[in-house]
PDB file of N, CA, C and O in Angstrom:
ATOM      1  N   UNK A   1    -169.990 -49.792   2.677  1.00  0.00           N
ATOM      2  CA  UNK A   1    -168.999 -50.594   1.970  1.00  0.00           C
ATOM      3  C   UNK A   1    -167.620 -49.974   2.195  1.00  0.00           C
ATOM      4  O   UNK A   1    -167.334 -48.801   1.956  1.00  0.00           O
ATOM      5  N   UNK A   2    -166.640 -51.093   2.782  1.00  0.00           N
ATOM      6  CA  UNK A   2    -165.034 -50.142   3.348  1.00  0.00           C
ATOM      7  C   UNK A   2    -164.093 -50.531   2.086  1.00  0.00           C
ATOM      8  O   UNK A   2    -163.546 -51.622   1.927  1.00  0.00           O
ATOM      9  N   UNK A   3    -164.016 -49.373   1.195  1.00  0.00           N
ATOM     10  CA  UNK A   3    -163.265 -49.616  -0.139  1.00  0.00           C
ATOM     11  C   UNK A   3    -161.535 -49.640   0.329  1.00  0.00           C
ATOM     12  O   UNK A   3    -160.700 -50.132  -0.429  1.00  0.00           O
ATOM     13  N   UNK A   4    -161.266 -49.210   1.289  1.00  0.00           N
ATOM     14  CA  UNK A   4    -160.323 -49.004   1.796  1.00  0.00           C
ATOM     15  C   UNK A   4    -159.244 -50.145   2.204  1.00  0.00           C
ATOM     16  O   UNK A   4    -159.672 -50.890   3.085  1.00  0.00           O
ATOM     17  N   UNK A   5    -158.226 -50.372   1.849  1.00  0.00           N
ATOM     18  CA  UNK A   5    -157.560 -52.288   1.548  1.00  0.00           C
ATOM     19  C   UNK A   5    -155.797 -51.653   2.144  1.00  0.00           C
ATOM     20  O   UNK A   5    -155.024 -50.805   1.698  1.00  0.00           O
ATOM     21  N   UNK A   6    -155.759 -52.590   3.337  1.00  0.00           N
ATOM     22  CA  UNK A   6    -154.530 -52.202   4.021  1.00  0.00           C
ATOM     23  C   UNK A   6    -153.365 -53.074   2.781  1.00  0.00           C
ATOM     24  O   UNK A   6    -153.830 -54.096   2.277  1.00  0.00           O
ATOM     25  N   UNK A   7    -151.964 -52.657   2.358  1.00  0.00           N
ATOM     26  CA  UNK A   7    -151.007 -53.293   1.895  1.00  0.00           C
ATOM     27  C   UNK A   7    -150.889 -54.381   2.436  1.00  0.00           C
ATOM     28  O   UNK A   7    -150.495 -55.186   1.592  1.00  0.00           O
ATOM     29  N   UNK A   8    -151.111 -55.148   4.049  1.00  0.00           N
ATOM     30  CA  UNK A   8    -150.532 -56.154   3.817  1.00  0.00           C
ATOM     31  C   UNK A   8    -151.434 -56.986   3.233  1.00  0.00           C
ATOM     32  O   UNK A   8    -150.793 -57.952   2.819  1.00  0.00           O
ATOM     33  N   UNK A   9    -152.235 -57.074   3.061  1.00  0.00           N
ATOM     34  CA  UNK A   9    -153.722 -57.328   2.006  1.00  0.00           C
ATOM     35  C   UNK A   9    -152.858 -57.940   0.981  1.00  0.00           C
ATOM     36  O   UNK A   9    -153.150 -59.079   0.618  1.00  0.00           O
ATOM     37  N   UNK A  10    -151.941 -57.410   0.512  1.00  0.00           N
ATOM     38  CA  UNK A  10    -151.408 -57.230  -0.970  1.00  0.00           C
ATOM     39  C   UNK A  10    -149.893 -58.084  -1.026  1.00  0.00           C
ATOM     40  O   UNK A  10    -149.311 -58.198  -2.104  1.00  0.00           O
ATOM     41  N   UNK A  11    -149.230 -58.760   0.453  1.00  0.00           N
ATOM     42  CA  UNK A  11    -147.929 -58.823   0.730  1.00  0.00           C
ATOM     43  C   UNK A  11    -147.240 -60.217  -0.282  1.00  0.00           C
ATOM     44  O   UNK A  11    -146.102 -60.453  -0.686  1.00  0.00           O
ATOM     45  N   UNK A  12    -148.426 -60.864  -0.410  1.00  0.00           N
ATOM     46  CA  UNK A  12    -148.166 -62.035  -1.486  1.00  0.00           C
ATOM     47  C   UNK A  12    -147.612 -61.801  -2.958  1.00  0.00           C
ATOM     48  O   UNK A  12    -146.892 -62.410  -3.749  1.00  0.00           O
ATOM     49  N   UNK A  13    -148.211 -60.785  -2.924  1.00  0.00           N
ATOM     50  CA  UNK A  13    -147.793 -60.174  -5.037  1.00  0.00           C
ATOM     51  C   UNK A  13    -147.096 -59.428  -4.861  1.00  0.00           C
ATOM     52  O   UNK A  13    -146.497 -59.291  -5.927  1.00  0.00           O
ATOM     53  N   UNK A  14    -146.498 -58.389  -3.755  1.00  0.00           N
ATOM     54  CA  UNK A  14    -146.085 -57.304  -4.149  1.00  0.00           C
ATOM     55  C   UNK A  14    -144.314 -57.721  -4.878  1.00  0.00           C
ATOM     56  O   UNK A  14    -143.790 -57.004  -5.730  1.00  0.00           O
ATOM     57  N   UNK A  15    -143.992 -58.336  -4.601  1.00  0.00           N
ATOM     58  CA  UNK A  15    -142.452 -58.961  -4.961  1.00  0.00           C
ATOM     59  C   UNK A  15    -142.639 -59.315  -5.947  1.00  0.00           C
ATOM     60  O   UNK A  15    -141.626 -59.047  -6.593  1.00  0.00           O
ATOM     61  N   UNK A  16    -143.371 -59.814  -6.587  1.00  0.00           N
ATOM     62  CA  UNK A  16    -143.246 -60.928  -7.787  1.00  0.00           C
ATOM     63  C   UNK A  16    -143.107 -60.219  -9.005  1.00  0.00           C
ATOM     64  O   UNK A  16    -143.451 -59.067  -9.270  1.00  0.00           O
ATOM     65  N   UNK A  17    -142.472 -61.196  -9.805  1.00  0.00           N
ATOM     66  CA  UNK A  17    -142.368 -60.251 -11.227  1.00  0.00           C
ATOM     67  C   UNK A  17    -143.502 -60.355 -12.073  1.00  0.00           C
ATOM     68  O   UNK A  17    -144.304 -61.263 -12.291  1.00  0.00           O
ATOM     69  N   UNK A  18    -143.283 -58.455 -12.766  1.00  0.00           N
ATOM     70  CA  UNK A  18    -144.182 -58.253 -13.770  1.00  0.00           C
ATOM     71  C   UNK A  18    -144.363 -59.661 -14.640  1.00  0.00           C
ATOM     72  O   UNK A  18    -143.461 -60.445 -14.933  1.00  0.00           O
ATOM     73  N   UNK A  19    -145.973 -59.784 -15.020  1.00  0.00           N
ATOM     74  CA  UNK A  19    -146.050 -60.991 -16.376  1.00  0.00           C
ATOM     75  C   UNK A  19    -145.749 -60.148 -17.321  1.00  0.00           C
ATOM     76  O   UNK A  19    -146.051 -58.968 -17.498  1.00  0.00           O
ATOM     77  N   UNK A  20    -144.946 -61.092 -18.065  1.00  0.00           N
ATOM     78  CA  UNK A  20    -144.488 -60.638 -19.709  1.00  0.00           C
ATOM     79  C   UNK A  20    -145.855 -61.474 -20.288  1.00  0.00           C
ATOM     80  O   UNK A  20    -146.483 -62.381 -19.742  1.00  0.00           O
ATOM     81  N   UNK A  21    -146.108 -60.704 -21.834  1.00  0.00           N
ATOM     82  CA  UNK A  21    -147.196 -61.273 -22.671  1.00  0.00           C
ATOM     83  C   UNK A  21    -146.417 -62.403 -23.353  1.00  0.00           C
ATOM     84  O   UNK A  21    -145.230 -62.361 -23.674  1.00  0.00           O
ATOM     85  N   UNK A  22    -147.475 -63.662 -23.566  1.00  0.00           N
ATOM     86  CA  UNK A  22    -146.826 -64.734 -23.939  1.00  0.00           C
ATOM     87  C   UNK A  22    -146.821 -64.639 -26.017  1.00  0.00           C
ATOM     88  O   UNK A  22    -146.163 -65.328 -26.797  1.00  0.00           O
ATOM     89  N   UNK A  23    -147.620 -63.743 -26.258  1.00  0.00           N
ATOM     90  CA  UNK A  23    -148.051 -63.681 -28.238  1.00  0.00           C
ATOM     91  C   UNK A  23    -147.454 -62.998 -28.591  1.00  0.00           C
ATOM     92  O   UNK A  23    -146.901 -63.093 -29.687  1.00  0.00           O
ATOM     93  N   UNK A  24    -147.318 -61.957 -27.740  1.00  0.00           N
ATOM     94  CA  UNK A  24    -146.539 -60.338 -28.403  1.00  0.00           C
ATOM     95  C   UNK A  24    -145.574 -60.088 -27.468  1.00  0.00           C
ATOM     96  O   UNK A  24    -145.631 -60.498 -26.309  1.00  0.00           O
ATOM     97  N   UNK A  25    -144.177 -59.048 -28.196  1.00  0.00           N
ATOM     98  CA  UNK A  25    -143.541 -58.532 -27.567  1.00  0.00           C
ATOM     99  C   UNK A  25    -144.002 -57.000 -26.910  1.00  0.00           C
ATOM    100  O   UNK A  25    -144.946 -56.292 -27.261  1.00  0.00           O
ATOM    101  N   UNK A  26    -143.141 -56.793 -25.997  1.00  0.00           N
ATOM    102  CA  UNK A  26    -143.971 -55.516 -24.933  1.00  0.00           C
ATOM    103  C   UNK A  26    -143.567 -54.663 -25.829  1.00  0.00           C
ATOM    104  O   UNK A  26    -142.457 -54.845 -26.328  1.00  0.00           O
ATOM    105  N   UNK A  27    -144.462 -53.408 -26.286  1.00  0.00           N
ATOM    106  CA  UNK A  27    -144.534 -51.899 -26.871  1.00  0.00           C
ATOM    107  C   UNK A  27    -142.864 -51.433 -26.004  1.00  0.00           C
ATOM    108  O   UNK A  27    -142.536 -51.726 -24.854  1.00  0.00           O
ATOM    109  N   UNK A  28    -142.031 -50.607 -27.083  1.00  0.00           N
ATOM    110  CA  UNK A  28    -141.400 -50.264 -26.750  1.00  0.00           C
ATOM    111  C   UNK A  28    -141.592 -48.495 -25.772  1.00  0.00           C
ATOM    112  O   UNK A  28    -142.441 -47.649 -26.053  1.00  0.00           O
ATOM    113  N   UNK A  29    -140.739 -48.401 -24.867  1.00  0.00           N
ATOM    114  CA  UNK A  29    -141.068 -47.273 -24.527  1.00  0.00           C
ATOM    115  C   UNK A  29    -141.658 -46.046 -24.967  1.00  0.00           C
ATOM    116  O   UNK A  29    -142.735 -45.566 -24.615  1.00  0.00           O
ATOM    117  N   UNK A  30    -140.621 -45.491 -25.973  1.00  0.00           N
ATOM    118  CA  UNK A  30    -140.741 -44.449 -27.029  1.00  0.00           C
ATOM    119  C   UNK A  30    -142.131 -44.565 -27.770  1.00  0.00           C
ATOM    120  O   UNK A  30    -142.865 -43.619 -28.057  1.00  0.00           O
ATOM    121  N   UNK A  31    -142.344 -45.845 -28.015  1.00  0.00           N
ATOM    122  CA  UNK A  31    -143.885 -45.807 -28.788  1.00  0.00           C
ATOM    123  C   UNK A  31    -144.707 -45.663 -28.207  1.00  0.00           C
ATOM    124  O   UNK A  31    -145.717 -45.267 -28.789  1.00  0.00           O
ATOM    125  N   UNK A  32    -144.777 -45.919 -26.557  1.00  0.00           N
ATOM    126  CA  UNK A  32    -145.902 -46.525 -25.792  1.00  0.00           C
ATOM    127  C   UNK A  32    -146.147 -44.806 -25.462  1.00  0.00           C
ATOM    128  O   UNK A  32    -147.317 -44.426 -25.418  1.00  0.00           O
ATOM    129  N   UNK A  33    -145.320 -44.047 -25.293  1.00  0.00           N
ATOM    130  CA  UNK A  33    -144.981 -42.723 -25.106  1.00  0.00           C
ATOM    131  C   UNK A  33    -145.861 -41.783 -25.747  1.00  0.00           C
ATOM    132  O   UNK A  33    -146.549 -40.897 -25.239  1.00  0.00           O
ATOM    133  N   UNK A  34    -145.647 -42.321 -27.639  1.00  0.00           N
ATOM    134  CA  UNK A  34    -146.010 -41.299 -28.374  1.00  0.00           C
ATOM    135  C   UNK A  34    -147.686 -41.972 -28.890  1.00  0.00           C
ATOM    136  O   UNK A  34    -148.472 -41.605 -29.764  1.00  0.00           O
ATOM    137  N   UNK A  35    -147.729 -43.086 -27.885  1.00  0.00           N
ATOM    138  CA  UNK A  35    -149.359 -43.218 -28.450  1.00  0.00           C
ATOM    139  C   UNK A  35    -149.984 -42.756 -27.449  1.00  0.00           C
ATOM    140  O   UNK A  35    -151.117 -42.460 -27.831  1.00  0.00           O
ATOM    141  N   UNK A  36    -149.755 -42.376 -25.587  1.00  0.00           N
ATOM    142  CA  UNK A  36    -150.494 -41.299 -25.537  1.00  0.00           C
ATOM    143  C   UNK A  36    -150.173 -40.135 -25.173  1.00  0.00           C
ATOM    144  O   UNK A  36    -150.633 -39.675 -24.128  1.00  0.00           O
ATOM    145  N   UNK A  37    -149.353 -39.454 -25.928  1.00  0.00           N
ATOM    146  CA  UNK A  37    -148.711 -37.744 -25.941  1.00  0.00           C
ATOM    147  C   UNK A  37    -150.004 -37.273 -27.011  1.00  0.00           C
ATOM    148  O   UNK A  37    -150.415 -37.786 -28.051  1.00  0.00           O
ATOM    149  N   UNK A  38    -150.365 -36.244 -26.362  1.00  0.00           N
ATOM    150  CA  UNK A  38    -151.373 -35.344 -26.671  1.00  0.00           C
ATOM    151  C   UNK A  38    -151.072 -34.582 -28.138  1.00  0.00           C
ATOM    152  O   UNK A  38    -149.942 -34.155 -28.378  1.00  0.00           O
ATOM    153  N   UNK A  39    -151.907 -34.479 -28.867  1.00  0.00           N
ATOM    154  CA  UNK A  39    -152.421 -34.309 -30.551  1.00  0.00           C
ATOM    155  C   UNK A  39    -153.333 -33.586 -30.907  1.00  0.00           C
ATOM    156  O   UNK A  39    -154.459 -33.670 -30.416  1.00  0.00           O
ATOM    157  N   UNK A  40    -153.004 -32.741 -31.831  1.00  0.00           N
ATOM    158  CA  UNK A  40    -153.953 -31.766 -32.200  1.00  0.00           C
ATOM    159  C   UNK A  40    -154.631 -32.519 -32.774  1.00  0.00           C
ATOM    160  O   UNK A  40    -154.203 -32.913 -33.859  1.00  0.00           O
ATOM    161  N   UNK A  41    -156.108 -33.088 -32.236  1.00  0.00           N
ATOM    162  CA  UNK A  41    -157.441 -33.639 -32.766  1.00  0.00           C
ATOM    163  C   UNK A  41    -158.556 -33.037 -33.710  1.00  0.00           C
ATOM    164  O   UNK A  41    -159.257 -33.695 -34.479  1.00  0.00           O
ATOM    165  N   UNK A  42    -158.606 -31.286 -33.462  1.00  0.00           N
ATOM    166  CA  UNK A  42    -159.126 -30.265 -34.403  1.00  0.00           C
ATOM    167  C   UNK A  42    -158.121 -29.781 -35.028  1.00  0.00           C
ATOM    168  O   UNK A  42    -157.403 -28.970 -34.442  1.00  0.00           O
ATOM    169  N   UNK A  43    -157.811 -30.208 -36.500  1.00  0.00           N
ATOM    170  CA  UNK A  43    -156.553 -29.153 -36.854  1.00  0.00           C
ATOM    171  C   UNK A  43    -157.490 -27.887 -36.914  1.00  0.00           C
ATOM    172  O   UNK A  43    -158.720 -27.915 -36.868  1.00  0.00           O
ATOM    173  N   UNK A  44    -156.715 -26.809 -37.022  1.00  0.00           N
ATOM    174  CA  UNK A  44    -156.940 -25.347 -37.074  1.00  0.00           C
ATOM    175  C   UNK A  44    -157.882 -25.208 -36.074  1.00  0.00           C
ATOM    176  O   UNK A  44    -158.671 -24.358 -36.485  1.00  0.00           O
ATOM    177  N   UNK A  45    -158.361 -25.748 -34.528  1.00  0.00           N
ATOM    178  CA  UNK A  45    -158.919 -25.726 -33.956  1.00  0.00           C
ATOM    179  C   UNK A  45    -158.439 -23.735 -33.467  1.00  0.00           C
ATOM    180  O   UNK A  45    -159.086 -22.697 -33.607  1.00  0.00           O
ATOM    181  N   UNK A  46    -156.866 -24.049 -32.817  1.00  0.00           N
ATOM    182  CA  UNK A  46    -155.960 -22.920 -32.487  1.00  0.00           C
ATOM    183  C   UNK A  46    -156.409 -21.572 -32.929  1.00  0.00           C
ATOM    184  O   UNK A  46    -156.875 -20.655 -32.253  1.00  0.00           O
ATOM    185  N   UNK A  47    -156.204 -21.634 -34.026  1.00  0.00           N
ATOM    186  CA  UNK A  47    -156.700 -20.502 -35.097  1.00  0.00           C
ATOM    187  C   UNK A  47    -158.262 -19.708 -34.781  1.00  0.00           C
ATOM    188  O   UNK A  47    -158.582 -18.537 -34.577  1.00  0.00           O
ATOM    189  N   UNK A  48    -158.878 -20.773 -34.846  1.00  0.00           N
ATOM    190  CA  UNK A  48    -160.152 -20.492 -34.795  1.00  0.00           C
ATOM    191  C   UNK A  48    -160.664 -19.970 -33.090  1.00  0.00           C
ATOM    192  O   UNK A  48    -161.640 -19.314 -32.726  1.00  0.00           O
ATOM    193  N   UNK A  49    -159.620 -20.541 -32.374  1.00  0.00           N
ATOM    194  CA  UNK A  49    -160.178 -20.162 -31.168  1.00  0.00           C
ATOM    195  C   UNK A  49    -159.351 -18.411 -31.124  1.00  0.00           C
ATOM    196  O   UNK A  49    -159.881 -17.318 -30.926  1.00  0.00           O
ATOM    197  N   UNK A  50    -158.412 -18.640 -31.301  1.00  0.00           N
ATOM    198  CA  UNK A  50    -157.855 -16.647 -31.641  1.00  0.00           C
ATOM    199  C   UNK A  50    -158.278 -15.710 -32.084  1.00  0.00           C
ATOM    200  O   UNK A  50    -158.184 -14.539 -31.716  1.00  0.00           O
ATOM    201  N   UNK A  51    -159.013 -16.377 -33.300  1.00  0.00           N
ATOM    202  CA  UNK A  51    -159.792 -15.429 -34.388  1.00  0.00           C
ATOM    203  C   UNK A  51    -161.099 -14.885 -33.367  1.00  0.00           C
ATOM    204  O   UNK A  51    -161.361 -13.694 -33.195  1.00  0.00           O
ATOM    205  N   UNK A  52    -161.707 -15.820 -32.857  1.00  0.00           N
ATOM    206  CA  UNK A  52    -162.822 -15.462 -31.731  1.00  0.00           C
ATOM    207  C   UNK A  52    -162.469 -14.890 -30.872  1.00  0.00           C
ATOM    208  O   UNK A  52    -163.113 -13.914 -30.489  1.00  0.00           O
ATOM    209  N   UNK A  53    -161.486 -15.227 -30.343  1.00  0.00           N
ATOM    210  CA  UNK A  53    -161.064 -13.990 -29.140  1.00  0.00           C
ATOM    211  C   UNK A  53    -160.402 -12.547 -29.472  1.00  0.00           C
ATOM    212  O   UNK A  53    -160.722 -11.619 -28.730  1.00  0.00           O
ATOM    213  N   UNK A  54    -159.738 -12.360 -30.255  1.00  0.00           N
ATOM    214  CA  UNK A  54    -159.409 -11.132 -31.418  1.00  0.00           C
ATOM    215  C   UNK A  54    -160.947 -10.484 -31.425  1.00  0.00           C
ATOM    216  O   UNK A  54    -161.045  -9.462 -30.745  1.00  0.00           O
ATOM    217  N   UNK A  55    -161.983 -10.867 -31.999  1.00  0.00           N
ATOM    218  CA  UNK A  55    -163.100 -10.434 -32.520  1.00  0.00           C
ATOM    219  C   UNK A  55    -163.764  -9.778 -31.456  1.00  0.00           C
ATOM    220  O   UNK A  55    -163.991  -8.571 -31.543  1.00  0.00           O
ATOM    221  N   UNK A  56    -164.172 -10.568 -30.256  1.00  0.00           N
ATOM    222  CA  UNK A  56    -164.777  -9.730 -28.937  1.00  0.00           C
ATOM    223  C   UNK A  56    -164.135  -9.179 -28.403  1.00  0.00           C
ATOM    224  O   UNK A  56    -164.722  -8.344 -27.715  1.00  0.00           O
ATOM    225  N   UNK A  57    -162.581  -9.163 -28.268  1.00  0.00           N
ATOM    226  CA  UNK A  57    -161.704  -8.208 -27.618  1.00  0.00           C
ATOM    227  C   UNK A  57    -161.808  -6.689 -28.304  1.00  0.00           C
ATOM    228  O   UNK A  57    -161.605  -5.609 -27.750  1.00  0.00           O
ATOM    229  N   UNK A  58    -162.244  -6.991 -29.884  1.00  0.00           N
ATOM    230  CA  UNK A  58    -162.750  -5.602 -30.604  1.00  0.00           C
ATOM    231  C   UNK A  58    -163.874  -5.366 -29.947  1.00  0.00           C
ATOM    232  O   UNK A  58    -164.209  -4.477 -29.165  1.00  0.00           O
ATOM    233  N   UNK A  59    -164.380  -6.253 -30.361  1.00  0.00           N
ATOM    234  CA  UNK A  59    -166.391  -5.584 -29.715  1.00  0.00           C
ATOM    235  C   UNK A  59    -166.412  -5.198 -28.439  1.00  0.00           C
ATOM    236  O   UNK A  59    -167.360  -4.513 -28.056  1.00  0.00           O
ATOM    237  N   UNK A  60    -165.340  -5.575 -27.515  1.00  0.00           N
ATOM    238  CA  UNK A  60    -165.453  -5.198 -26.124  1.00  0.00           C
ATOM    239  C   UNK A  60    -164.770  -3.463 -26.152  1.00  0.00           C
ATOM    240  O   UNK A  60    -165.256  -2.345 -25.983  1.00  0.00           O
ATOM    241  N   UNK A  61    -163.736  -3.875 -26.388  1.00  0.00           N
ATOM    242  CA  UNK A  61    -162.910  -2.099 -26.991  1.00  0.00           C
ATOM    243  C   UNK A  61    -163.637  -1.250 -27.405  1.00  0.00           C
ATOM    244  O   UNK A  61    -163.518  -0.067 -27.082  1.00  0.00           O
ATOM    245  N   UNK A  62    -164.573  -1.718 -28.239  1.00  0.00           N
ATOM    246  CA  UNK A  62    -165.399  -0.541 -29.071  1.00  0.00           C
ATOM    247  C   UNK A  62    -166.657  -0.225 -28.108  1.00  0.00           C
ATOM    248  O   UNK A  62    -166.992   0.912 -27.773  1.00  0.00           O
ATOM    249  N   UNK A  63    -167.317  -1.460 -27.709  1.00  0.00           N
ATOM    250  CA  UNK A  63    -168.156  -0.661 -26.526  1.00  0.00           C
ATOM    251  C   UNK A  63    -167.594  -0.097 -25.486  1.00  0.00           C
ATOM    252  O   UNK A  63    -168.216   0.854 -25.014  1.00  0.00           O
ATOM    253  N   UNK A  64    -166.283  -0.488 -24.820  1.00  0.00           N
ATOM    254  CA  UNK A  64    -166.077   0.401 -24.200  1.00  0.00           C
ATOM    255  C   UNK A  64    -165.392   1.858 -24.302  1.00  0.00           C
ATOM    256  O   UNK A  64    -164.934   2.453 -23.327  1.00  0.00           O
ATOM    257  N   UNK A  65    -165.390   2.343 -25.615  1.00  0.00           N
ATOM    258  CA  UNK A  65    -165.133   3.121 -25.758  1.00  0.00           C
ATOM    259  C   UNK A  65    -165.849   4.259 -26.322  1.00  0.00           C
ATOM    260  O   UNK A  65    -165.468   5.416 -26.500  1.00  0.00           O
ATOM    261  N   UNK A  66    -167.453   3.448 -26.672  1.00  0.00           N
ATOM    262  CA  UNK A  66    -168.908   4.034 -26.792  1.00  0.00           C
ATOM    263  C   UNK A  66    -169.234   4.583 -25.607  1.00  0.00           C
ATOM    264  O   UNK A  66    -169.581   5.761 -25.523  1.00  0.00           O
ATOM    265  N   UNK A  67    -169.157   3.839 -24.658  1.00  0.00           N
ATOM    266  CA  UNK A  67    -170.034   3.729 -22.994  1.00  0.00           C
ATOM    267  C   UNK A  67    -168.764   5.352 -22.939  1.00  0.00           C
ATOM    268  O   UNK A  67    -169.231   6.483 -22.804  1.00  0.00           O
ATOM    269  N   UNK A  68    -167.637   5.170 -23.036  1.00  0.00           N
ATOM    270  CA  UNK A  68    -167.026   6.244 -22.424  1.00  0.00           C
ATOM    271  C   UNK A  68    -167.089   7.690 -23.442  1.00  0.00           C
ATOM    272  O   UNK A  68    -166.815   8.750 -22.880  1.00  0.00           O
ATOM    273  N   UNK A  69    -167.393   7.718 -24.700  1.00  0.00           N
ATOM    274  CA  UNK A  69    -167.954   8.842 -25.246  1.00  0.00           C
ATOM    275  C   UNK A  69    -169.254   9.033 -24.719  1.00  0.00           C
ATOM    276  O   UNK A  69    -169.559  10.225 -24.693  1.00  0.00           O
ATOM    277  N   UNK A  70    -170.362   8.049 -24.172  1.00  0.00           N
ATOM    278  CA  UNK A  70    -171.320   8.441 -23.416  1.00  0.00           C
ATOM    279  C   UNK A  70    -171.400   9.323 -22.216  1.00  0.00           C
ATOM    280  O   UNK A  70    -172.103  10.260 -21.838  1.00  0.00           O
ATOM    281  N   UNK A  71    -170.407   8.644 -21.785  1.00  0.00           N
ATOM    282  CA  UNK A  71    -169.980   9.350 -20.290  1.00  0.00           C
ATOM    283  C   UNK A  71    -169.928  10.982 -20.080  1.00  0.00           C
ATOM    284  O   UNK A  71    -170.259  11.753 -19.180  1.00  0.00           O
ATOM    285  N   UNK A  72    -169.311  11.105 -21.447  1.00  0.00           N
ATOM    286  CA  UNK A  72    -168.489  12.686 -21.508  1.00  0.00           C
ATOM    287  C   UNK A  72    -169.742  13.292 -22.475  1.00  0.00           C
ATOM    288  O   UNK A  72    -169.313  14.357 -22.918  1.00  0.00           O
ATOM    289  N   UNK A  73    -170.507  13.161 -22.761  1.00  0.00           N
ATOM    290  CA  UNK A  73    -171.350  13.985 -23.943  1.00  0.00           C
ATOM    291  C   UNK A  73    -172.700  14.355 -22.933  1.00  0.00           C
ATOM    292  O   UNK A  73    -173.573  13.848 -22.229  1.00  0.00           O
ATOM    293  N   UNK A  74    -172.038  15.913 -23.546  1.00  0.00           N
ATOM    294  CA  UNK A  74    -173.196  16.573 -22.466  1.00  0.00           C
ATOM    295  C   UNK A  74    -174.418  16.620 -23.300  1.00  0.00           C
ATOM    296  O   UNK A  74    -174.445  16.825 -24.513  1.00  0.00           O
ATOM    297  N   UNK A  75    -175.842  16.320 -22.194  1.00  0.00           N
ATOM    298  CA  UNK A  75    -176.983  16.231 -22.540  1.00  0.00           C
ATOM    299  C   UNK A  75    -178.076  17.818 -22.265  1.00  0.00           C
ATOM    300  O   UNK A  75    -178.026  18.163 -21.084  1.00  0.00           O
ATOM    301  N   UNK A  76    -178.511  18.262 -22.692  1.00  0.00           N
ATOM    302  CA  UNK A  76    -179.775  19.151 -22.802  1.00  0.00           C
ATOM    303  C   UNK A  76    -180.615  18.978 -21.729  1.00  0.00           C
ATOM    304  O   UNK A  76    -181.668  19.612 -21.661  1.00  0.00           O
TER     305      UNK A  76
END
C-alpha cells in the first residue's frame, strides 16, 4: 500500500480559504492556547517525586559509605 501522495494530488484545495464554522464563532487564540498548555494533572505530584529521590540518594550515600568502611576494616 503507497501511503505516499505527491502535492499536486492536492493543487485544487491548496488556495482556497479556510471554512469558517457556520453555529459558532472560532475559539479565540489566547484560549485555544491555554486549553492545550500543559497542567499540573497530579497536584503535589512534584513534591512527591523529590521526596523519593532525596530518600535513595540517602540510602545510596549510606551504602556507599558502608561498602567503603568495608573496604578499609581490617579482617583476622
Amino acid at each position: 500500500m503507497n501511503m505516499v501522495k505527491r502535492i499536486e494530488e492536492y493543487a485544487d484545495i491548496l488556495n482556497l480559504p479556510r471554512p469558517e464554522p457556520k453555529r459558532h464563532f472560532r475559539m479565540e487564540r489566547a484560549k485555544r492556547a491555554a486549553q492545550f498548555a500543559p497542567f499540573a494533572a497530579l497536584t503535589g505530584y512534584e513534591e512527591v517525586i523529590e521526596k523519593t529521590a532525596r530518600i535513595h540518594e540517602q540510602h545510596l550515600e549510606e551504602s556507599n559509605r558502608e561498602e567503603d568502611e568495608d573496604c578499609w576494616e581490617i579482617r583476622p
